[in-house]
BAFI-3210 file (N, C-alpha, C; in Angstrom, 3 decimals, decimal comma, padded with zeros to 6 digits):
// residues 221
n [1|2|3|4|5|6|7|8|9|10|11|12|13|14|15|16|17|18|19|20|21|22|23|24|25|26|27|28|29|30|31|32|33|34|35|36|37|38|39|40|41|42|43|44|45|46|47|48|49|50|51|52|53|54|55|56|57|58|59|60|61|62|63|64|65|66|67|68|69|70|71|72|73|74|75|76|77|78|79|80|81|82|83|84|85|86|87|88|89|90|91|92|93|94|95|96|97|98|99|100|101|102|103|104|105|106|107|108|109|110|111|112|113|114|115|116|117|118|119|120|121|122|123|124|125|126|127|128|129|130|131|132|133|134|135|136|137|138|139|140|141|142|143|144|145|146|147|148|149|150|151|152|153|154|155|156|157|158|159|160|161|162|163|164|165|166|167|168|169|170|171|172|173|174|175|176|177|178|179|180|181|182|183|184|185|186|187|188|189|190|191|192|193|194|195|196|197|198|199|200|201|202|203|204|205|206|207|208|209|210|211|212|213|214|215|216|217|218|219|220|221]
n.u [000,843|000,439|001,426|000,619|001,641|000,667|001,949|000,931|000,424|002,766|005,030|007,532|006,542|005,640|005,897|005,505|006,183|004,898|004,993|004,203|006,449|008,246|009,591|009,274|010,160|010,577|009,915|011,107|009,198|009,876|009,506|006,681|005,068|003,643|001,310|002,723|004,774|003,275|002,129|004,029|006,076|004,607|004,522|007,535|008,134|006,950|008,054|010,934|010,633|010,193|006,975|003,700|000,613|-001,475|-000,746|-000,593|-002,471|-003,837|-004,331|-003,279|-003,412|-002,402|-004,362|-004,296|-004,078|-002,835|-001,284|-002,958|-003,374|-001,678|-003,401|-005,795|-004,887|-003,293|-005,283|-007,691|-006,164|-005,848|-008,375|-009,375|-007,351|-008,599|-011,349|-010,998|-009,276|-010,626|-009,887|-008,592|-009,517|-007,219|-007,276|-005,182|-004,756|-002,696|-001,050|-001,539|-000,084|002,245|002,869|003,118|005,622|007,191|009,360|008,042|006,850|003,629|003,029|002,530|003,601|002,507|003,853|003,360|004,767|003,026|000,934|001,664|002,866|002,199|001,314|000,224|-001,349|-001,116|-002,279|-000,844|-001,644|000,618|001,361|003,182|002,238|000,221|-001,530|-003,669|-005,837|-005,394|-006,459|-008,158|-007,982|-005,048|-004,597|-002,724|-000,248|003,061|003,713|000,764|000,306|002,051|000,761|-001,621|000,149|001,327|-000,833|-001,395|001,213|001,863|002,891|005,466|006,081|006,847|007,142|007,218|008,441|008,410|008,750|012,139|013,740|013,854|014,024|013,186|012,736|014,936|013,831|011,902|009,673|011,440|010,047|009,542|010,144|012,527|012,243|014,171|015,268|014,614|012,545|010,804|008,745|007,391|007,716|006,249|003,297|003,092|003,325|000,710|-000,988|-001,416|-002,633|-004,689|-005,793|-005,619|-007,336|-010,202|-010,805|-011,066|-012,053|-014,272|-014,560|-015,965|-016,297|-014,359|-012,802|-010,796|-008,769|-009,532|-007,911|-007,818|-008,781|-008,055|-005,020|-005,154|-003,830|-003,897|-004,086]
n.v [-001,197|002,028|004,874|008,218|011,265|014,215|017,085|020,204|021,960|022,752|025,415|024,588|022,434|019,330|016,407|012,943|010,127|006,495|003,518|-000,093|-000,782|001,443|004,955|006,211|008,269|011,485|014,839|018,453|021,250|024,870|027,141|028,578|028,586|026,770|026,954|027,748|025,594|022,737|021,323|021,175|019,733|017,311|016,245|016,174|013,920|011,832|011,848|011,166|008,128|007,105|007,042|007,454|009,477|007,806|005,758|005,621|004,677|005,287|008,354|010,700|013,205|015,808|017,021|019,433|021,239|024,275|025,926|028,657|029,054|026,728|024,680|025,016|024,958|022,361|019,903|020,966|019,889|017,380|016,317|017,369|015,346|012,751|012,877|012,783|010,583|008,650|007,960|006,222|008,446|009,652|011,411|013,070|014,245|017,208|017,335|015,230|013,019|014,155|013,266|011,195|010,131|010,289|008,202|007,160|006,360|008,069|011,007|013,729|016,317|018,469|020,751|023,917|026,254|029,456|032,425|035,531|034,941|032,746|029,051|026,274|023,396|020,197|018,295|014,449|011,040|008,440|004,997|002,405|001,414|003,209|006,089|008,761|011,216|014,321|015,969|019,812|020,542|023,259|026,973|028,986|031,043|030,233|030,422|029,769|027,299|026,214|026,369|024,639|022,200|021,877|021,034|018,337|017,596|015,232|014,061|012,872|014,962|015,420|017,554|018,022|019,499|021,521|023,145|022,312|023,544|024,990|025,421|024,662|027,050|027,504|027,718|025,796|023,116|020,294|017,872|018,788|017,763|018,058|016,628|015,433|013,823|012,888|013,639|012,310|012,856|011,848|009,774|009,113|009,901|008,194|005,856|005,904|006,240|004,069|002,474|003,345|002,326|-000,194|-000,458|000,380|002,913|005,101|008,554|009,882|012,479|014,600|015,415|015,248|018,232|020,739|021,460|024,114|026,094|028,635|032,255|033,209|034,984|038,438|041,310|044,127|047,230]
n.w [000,000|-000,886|000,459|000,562|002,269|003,762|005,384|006,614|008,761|011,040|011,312|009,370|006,544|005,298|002,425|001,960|001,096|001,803|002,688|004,100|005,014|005,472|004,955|001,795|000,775|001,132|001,706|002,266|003,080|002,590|004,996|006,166|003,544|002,323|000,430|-001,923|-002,354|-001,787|-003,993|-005,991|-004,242|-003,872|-006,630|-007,089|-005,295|-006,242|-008,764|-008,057|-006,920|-009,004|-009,616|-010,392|-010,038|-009,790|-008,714|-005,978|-003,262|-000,605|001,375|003,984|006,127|007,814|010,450|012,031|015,608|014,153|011,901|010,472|007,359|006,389|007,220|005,572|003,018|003,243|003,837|002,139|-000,657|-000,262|000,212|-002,281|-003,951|-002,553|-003,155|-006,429|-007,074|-005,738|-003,702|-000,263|002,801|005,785|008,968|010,625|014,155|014,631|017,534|018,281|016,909|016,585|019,683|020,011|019,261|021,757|023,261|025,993|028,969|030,534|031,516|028,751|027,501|024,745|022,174|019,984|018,351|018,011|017,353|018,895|021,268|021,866|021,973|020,431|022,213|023,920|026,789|027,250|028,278|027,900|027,357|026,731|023,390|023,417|023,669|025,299|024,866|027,704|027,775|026,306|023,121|023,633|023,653|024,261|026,054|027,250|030,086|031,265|030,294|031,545|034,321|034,057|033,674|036,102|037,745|037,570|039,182|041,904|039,417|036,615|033,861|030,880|028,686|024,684|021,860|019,103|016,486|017,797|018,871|021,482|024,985|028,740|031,116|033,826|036,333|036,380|038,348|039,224|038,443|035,574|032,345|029,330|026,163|024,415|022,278|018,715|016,661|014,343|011,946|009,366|009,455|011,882|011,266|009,285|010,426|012,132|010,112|008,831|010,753|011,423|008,960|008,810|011,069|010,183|009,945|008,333|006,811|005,543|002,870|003,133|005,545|006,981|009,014|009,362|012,772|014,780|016,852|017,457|016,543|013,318|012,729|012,068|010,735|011,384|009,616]
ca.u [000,000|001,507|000,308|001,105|001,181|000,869|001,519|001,601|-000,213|003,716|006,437|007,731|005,649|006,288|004,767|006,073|005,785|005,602|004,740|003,911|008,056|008,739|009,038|010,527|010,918|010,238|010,499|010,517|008,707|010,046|008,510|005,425|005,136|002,576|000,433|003,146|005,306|002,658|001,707|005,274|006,552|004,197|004,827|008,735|008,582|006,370|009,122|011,859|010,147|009,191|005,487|002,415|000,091|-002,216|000,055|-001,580|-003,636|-004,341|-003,987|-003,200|-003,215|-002,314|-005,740|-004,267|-004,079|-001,713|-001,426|-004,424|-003,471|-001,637|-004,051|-006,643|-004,001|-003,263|-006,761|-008,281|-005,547|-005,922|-009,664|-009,389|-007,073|-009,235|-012,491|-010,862|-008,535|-011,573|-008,360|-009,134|-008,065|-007,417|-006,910|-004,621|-004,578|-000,773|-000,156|-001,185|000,657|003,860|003,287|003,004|007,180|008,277|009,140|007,468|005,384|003,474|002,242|003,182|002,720|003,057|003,341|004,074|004,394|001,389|001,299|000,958|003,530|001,227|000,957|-000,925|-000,859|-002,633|-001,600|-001,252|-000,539|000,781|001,341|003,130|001,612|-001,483|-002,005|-004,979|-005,165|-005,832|-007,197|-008,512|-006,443|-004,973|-004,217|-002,389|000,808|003,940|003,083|000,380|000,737|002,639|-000,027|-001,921|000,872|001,204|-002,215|-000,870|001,799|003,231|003,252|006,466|005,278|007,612|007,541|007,505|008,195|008,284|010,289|012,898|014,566|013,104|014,206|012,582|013,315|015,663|013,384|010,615|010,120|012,195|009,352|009,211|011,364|012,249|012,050|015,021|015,267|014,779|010,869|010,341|007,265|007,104|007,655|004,981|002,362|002,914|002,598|-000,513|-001,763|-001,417|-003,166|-006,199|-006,397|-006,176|-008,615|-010,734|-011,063|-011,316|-012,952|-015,573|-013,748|-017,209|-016,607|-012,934|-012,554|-009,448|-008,957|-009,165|-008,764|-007,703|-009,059|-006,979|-004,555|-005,145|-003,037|-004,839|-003,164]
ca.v [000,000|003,237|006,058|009,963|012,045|016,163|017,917|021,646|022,469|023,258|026,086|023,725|021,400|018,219|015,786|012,088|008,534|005,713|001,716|-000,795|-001,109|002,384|006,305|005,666|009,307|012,666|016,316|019,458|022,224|025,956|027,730|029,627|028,452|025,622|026,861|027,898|024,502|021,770|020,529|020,996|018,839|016,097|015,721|016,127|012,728|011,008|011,312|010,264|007,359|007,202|006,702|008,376|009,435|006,782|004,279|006,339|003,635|006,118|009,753|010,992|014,327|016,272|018,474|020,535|022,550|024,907|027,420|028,527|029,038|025,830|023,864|024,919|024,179|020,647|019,448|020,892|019,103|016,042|016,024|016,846|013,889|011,723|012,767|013,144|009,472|007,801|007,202|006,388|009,311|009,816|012,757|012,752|015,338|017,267|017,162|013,524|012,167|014,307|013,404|009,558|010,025|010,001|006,711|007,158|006,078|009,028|012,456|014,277|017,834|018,536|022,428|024,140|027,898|029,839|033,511|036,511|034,087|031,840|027,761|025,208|022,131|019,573|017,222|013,180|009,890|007,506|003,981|001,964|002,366|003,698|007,840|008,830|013,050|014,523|018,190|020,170|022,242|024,733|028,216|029,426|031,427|029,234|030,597|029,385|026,058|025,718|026,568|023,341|021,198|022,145|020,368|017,171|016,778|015,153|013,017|013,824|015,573|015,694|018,442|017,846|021,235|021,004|022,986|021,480|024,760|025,854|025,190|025,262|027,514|026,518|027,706|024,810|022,150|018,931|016,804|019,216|017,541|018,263|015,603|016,055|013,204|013,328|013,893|011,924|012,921|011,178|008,127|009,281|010,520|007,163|004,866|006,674|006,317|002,461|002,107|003,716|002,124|-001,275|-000,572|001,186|004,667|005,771|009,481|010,659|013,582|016,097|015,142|016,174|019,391|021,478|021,361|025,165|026,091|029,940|032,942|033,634|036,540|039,433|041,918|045,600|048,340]
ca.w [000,000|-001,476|001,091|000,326|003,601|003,979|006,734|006,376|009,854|011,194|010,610|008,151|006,547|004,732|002,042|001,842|000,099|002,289|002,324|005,150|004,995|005,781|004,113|000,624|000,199|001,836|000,907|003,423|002,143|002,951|005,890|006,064|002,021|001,716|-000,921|-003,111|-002,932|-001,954|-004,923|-006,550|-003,416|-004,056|-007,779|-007,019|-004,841|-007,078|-009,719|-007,061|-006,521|-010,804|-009,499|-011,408|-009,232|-009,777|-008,211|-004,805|-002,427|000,596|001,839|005,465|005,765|009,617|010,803|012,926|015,350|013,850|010,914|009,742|006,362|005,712|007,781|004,593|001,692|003,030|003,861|000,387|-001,404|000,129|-000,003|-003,884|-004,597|-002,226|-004,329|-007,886|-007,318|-005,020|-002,430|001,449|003,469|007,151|008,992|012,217|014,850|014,356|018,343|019,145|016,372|017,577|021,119|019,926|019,471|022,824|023,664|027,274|029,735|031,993|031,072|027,591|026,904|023,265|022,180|018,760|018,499|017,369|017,514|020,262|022,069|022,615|021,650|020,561|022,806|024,590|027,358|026,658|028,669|026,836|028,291|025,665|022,357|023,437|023,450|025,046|025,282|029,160|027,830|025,306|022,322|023,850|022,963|025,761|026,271|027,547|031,270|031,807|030,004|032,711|035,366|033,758|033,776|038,164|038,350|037,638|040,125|041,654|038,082|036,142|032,799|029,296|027,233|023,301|021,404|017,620|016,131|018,778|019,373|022,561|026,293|029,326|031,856|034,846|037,687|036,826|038,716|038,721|037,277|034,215|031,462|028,077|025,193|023,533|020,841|016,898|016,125|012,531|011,664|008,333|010,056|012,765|010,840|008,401|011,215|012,473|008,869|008,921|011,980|011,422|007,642|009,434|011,906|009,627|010,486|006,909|006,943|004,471|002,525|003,295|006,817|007,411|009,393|010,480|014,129|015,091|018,470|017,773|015,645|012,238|012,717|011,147|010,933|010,685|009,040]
c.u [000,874|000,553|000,995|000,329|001,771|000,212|002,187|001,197|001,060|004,695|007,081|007,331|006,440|005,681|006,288|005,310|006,101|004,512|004,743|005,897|008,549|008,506|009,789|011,064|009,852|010,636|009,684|010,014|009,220|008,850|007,620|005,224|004,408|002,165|001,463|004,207|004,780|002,802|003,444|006,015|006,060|004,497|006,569|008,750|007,710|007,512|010,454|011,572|010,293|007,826|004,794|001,524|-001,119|-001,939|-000,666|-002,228|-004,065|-003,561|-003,976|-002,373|-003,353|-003,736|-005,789|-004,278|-002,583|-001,799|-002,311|-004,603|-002,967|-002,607|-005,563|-005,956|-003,871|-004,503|-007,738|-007,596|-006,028|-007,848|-009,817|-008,718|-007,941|-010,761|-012,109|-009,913|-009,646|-010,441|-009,444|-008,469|-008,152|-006,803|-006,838|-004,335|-002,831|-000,214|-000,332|-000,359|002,492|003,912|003,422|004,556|007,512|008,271|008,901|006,497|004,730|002,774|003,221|002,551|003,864|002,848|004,620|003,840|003,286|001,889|001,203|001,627|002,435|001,248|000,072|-000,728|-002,103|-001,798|-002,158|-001,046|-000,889|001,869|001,927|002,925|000,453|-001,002|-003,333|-004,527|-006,338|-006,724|-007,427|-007,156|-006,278|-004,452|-003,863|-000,974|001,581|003,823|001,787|-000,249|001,043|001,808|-000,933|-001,314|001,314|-000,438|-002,169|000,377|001,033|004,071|004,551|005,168|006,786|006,867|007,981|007,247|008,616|007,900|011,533|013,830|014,425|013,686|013,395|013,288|013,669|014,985|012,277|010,816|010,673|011,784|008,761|010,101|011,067|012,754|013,434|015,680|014,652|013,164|010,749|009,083|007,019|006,616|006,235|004,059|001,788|002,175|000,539|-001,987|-002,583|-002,117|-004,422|-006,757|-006,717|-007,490|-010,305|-011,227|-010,252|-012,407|-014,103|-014,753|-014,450|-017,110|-015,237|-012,832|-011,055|-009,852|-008,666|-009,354|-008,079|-008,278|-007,765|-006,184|-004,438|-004,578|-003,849|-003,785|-004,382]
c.v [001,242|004,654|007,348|010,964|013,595|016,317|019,647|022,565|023,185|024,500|025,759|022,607|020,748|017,219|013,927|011,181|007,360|004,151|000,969|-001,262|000,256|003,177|005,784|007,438|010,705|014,360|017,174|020,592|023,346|026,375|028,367|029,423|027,578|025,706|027,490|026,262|023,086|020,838|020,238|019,772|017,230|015,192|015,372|013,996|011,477|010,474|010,757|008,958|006,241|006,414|007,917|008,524|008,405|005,672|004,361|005,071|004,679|007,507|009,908|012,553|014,944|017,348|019,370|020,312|022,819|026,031|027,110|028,522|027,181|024,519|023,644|024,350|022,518|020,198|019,693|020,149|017,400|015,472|015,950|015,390|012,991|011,489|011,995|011,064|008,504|007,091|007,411|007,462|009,179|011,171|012,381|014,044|015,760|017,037|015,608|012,845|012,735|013,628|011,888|008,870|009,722|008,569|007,085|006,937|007,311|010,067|013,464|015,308|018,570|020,396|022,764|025,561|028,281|030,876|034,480|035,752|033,319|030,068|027,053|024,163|021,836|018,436|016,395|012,409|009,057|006,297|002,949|002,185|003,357|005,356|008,065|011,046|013,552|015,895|018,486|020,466|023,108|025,474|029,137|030,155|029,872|028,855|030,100|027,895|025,512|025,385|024,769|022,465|020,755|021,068|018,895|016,645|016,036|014,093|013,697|014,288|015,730|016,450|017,997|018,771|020,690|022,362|022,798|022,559|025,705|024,791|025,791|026,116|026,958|026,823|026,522|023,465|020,919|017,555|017,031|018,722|018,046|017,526|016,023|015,065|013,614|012,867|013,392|012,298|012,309|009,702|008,060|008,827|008,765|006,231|004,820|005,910|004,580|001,796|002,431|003,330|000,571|-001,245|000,323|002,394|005,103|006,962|009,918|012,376|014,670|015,938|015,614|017,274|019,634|021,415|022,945|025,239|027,633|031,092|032,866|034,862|037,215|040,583|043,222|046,788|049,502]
c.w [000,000|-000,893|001,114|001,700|003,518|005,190|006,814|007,605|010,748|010,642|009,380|007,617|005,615|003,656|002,008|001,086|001,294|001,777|003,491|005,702|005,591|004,662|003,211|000,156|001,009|001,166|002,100|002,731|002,915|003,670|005,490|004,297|001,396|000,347|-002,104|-003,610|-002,696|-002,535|-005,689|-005,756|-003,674|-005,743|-007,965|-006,442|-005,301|-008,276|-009,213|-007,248|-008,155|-010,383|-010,381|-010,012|-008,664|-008,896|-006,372|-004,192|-001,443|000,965|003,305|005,260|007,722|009,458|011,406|014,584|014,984|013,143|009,906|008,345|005,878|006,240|006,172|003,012|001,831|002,992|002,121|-000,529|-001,071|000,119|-001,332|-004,041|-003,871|-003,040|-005,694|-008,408|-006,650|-004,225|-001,076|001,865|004,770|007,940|010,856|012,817|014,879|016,302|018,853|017,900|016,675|018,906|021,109|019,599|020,244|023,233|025,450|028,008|030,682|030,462|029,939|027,683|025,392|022,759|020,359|018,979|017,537|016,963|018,597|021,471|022,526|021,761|021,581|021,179|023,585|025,878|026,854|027,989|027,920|027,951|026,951|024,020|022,018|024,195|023,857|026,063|026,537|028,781|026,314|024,565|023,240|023,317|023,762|025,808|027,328|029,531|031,924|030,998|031,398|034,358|034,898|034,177|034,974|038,682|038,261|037,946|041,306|040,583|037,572|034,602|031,604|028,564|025,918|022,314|019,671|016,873|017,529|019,255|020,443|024,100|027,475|030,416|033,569|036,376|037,833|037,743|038,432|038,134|035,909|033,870|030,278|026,691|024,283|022,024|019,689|017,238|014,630|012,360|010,656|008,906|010,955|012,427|010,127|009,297|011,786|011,400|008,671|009,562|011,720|009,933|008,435|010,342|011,097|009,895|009,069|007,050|005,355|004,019|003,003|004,777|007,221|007,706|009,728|011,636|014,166|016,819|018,485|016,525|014,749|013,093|011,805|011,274|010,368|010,901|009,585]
res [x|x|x|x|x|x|x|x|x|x|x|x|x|x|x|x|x|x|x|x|x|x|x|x|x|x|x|x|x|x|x|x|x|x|x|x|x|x|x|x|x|x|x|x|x|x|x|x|x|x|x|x|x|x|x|x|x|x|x|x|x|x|x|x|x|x|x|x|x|x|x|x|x|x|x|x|x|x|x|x|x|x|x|x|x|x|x|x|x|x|x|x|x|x|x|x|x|x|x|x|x|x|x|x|x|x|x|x|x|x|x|x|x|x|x|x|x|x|x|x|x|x|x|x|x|x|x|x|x|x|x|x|x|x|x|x|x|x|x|x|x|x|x|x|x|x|x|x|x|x|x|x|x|x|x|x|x|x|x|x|x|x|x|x|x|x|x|x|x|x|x|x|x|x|x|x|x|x|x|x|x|x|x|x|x|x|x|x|x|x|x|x|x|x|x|x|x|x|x|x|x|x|x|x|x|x|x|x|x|x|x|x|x|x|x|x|x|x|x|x|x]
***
């Protein structure tokens, strides 16, 4: 099964090729740039590959939360080819399939930058392979993330930040950690994909929403 995954809901989004074997090929797309290299990305690793697009069996496409613009570029794409090819698609939340990285047992808190300093995140525990999420989206500055994450001591809690360039600060307490291994998301997202085609959790393309959990920003002149 030949499954094509977009995820543009991040800073830097991504489209790949993978197979019940693993990704056979990946491509990062330039920041903040979805809707101009998308589609270019996906036809690039089609010819990597020398697939046609036809060759396609299933779509998995990230829903968010994240950026509001590329959260509408991936999802419309991926709903066209799932109409226009009659492909299965599935559509995985972007922080439980990051937070489904850490190899850990206990309490995950997954956070991506937003805007207005503020993040999207959600707590998890994850017990093995199983992910099940403690809280809503949030849309919360980093501060009081933190006030959340105080309500569930004296559990420890991991931090999983994505883009990976962020530290926490050294006054928190000693059961805040911070995740500091390699985040694949291709690999993630794929696995994810696999899982919910086996179990059938195949979505209905008119039924796929973005996950919003903050207004657009608009910037007024």
């Amino acid at each position: 099964m030949l499954i094509l995954g977009i995820e543009t809901c991040l800073p830097s989004g991504l489209v790949f090729l993978g197979k019940e074997e693993g990704v056979l090929v990946s491509c990062n797309l330039p920041a903040h740039s979805s809707s101009r290299y998308l589609v270019p990305a996906v036809e690039s690793a089609l010819r990597e590959v020398n697939l046609s697009i036809d060759k396609i069996d299933a779509l998995v496409v990230s829903k968010g939360p994240g950026s509001f613009t590329g959260l509408r570029v991936g999802i419309s794409l991926a709903k066209s080819l799932s109409f226009s090819l009659e492909l299965p698609l599935v559509g995985v939340a972007t922080l439980d399939y990051i937070a489904s990285c850490v190899p850990f047992t206990g309490f995950i808190c997954c956070l991506i930058p937003a805007y207005r300093n503020c993040f999207f995140s959600a707590f998890f525990y994850k017990e093995g392979e199983d992910l099940t999420r403690r809280s809503d989206y949030l849309f919360l500055p980093f501060e009081k993330i933190i006030d959340e994450a105080k309500k569930l001591l004296p559990e420890k809690v991991v931090f999983i930040f994505f883009p990976e360039n962020f530290s926490l600060p050294g006054n928190l307490d000693s059961r805040f950690s911070l995740f500091k291994g390699k985040i694949c998301l291709d690999r993630a997202l794929l696995k994810w994909a696999l899982r919910d085609i086996r179990n059938g959790k195949i979505i209905d393309p008119l039924a796929l929403a973005p996950v919003y959990v903050s207004p657009p920003l608009i910037n007024k002149k």
